[in-house]
ROBASE-796802 format. One record per residue: residue number from 1; residue in one letter; x, y, z of N, C-alpha, C, O in turn. Coordinates in steps of 0.2 Angstrom, whole numbers, plus 5000, padded with zeros to 4 digits. Layout:
N
REC num residu   nx   ny   nz  cax  cay  caz   cx   cy   cz   ox   oy   oz
REC NUM      A    X    Y    Z    X    Y    Z    X    Y    Z    X    Y    Z
...
! end
This chain:
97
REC num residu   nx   ny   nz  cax  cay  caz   cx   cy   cz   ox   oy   oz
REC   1      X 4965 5085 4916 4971 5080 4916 4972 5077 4922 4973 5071 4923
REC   2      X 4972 5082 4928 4973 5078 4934 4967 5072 4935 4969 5068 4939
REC   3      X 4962 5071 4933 4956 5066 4935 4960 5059 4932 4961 5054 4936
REC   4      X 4963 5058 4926 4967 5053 4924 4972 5051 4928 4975 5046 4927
REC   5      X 4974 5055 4934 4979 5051 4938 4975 5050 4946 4979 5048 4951
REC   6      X 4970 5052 4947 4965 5050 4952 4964 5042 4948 4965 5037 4952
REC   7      X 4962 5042 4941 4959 5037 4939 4966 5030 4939 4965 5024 4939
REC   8      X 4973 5033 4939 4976 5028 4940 4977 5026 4944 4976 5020 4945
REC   9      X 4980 5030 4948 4979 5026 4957 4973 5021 4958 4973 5016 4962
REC  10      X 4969 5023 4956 4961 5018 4959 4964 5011 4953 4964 5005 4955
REC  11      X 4965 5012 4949 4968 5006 4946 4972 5004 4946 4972 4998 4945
REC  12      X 4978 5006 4947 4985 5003 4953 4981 5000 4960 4982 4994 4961
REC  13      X 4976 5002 4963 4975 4999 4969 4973 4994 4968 4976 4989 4970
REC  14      X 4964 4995 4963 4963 4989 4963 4967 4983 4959 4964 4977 4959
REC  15      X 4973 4982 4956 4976 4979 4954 4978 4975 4960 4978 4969 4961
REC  16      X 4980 4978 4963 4985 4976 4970 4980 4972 4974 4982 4967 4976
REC  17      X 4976 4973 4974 4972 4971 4980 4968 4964 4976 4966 4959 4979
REC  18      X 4968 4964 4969 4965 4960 4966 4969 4955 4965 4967 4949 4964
REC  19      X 4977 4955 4964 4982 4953 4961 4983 4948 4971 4982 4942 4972
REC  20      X 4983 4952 4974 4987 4948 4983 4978 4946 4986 4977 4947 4992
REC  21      X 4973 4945 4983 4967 4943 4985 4967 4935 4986 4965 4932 4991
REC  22      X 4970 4931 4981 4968 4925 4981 4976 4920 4987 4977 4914 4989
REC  23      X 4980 4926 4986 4986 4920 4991 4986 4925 4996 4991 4925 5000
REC  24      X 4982 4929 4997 4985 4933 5003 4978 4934 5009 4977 4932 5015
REC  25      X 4973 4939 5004 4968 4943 5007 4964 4938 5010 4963 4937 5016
REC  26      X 4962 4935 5004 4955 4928 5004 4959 4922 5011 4955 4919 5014
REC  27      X 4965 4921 5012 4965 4917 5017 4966 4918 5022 4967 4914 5026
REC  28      X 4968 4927 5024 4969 4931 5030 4960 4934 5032 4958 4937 5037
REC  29      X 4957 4932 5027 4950 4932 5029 4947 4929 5032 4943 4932 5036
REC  30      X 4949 4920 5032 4947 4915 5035 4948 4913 5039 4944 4910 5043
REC  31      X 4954 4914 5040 4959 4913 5048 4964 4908 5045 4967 4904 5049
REC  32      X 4965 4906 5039 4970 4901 5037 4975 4907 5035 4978 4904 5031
REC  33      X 4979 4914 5036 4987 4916 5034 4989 4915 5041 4987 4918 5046
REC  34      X 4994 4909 5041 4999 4908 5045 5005 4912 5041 5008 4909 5036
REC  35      X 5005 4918 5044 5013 4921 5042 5014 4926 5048 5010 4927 5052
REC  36      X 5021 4927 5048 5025 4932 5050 5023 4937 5053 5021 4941 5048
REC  37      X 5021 4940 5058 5017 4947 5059 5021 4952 5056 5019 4957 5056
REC  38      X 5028 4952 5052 5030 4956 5049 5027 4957 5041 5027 4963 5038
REC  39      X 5025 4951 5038 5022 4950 5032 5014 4955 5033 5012 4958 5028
REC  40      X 5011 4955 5038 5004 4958 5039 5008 4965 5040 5007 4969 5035
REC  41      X 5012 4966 5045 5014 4975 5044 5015 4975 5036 5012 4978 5033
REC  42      X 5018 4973 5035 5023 4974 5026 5017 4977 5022 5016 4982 5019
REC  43      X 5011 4972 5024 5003 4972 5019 4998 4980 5021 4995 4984 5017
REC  44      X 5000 4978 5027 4996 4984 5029 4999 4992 5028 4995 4997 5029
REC  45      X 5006 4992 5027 5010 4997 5026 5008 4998 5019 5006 5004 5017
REC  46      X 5008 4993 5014 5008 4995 5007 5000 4996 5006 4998 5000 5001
REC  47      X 4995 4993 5008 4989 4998 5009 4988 5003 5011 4984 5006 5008
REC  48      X 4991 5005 5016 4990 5011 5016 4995 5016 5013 4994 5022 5015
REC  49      X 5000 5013 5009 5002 5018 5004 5001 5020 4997 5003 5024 4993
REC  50      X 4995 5013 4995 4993 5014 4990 4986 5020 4991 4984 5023 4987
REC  51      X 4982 5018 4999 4978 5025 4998 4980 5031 4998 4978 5036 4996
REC  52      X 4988 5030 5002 4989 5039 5001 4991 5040 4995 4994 5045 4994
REC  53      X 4991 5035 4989 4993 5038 4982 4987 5040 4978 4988 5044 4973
REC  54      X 4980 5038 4981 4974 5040 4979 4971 5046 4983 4969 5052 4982
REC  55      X 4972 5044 4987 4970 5053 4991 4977 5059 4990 4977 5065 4993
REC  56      X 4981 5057 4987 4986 5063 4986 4983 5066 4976 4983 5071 4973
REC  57      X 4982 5059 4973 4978 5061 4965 4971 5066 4968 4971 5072 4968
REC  58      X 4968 5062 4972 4960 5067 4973 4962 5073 4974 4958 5078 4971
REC  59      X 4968 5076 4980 4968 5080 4982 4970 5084 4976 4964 5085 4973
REC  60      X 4974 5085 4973 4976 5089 4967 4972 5088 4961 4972 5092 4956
REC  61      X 4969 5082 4961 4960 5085 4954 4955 5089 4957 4951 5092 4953
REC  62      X 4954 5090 4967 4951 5095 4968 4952 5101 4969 4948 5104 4972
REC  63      X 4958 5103 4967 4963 5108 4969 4964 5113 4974 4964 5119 4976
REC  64      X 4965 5105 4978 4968 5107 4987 4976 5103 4985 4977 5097 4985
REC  65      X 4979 5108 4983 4989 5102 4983 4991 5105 4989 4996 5102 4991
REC  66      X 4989 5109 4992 4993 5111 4999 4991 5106 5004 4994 5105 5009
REC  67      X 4986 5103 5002 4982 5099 5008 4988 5093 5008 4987 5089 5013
REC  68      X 4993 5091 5004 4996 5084 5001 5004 5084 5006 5008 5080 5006
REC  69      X 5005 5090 5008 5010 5092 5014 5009 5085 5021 5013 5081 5024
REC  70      X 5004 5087 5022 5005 5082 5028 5006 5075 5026 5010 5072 5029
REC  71      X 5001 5072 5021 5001 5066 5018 5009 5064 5016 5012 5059 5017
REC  72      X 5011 5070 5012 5019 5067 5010 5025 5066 5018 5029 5061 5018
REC  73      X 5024 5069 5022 5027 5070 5029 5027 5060 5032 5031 5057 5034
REC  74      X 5018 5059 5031 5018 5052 5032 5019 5048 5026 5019 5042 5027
REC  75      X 5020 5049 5023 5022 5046 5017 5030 5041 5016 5032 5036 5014
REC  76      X 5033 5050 5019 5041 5044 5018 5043 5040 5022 5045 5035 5021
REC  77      X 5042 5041 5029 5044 5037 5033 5041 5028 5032 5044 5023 5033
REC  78      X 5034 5030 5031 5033 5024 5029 5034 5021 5023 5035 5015 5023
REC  79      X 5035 5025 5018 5039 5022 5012 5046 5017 5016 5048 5011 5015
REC  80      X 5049 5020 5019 5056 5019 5020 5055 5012 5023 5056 5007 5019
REC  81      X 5051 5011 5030 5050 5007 5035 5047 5001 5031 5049 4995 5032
REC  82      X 5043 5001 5027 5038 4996 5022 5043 4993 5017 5044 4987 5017
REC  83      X 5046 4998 5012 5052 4994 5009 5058 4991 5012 5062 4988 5009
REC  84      X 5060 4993 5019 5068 4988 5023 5062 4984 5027 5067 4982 5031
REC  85      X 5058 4981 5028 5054 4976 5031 5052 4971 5025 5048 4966 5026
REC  86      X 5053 4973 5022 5051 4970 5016 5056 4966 5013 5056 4960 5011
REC  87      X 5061 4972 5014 5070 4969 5011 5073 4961 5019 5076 4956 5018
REC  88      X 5070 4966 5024 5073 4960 5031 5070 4954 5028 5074 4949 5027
REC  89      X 5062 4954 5026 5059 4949 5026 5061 4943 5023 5062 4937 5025
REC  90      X 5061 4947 5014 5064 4942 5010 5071 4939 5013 5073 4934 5011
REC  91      X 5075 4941 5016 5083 4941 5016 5082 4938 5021 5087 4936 5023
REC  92      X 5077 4937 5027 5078 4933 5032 5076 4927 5034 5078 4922 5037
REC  93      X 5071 4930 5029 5065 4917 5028 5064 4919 5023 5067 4924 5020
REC  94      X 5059 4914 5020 5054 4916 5015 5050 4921 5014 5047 4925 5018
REC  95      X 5050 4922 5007 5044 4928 5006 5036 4927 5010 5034 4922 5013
REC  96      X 5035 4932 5010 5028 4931 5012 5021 4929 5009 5016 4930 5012
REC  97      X 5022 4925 5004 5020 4922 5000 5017 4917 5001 5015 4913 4997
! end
């Protein structure tokens, strides 16, 4: 049962990265995102939260969940940090968009 939630995470991800490719990824590629260096933290934060949502599914379909202590440790701080940078951003300019 746990492989189906390794399996969703990898489809939550690629959702995300498929969904912010065409107005985000693909022109921060090229050298055309002119944004906010907070819009890039914001980006880079929620990537790297959606891998620790995929490396916390692996860890527990491999049956190491003790191993997900440290990952939850970095986990909330950056939850916290990534959604009020998010919340400053929209509520201060424009979204990042």
């Amino acid at each position: 049962m746990t492989t189906v939630y390794v399996a969703l995470a990898v489809a939550m991800t690629t959702m995300v990265i498929a969904s912010f490719w065409a107005i985000y990824v693909g022109p921060l590629r090229r050298g055309e995102a002119d944004r906010p260096w907070l819009c890039h933290l914001h980006g880079a934060i929620s990537m790297g939260w959606m891998a620790l949502l995929v490396a916390q599914a692996a860890l527990v379909s491999l049956g190491a969940p003790s191993s997900i202590a440290g990952s939850g440790r970095l986990a909330s701080p950056t939850a916290w940090w990534g959604s009020s940078s998010a919340s400053r951003s929209v509520l201060a300019r424009p979204p990042c968009t």
